[in-house]
N, C-alpha and C positions, 0 to 999 in steps of 0.2 A: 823417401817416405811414400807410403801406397797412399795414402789416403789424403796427402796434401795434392789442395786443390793446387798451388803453384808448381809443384814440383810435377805434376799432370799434364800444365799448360806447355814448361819448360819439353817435357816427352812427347808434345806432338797429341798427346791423347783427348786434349780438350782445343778446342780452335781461339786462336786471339788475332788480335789486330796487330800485329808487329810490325814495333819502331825499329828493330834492330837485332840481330843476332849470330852469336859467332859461340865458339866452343864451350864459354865460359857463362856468357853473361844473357840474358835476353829481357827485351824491353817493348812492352805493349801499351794498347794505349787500358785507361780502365776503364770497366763499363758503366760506372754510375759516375763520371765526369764530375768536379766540382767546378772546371772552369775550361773555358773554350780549347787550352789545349792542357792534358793531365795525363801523363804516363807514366809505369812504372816501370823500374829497373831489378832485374830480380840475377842472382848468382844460382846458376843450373846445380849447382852443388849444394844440399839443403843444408841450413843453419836456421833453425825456430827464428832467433833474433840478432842483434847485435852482443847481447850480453855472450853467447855464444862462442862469438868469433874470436879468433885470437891472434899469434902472432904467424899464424901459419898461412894467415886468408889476410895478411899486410897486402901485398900484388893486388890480388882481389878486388879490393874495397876500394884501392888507390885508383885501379881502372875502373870502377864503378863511378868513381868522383870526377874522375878527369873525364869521361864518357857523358855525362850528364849536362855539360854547357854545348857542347857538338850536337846533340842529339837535340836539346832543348834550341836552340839555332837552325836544326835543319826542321826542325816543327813550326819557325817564324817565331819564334820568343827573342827576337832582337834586343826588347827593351830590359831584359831580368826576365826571373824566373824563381819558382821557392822550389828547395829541394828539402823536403821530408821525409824521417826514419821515426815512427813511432815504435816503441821499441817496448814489450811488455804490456800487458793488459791496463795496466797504470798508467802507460805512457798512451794508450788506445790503440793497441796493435791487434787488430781484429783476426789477420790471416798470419800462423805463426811461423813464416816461412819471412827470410829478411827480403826488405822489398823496400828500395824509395822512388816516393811518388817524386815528380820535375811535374809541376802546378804553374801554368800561366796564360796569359791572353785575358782581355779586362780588365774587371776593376777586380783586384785579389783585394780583400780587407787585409788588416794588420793581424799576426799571429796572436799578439796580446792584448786585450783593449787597456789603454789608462786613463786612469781618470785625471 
């Protein structure tokens, strides 16, 4: 896609701070932080979202997940880590390239609050 900002970052055309990158997958940090360590993992192969993806991008997504504790660890995330896919404008997926954030260091609140 010409005009996706990720798939720009993925081409080298826009500069990032990279955690990680190899043929497939690339992983930066993001620029408005919500917590001391916060990066995203994005598939250099564009797909809007998760609803997207199929049985074709199974490998894909699996190395995406298994990649995400290693990488979240060599960031000092010893103690956990959240890994998030907003997925669809519904779900608050603002850049519509699939992307999940690995969130941690501090105090992370709870995803839900209960009463």
């Amino acid at each position: 896609m010409d005009n996706c900002i990720f798939c720009k970052i993925a081409r080298g055309e826009i500069p990032c701070r990279k955690v990680y990158e190899d043929s497939e997958v690339l992983a930066f940090h993001d620029i408005n932080p919500v917590a001391p360590v916060h990066f995203m993992m994005i598939p250099k192969l564009h797909l809007a979202s998760l609803v997207e993806a199929g049985e074709a991008h199974t490998a894909l997504l699996g190395k995406m997940l298994l990649l995400a504790p290693r990488l979240a660890k060599e960031q000092g995330l010893e103690n956990g880590f959240r890994a998030v896919i907003n997925t669809g404008k519904g779900g608050g997926q603002e850049v519509f390239h699939l992307h999940i954030h690995v969130i941690g260091g501090g105090n992370i609140p709870p995803m839900v609050r209960r009463s």
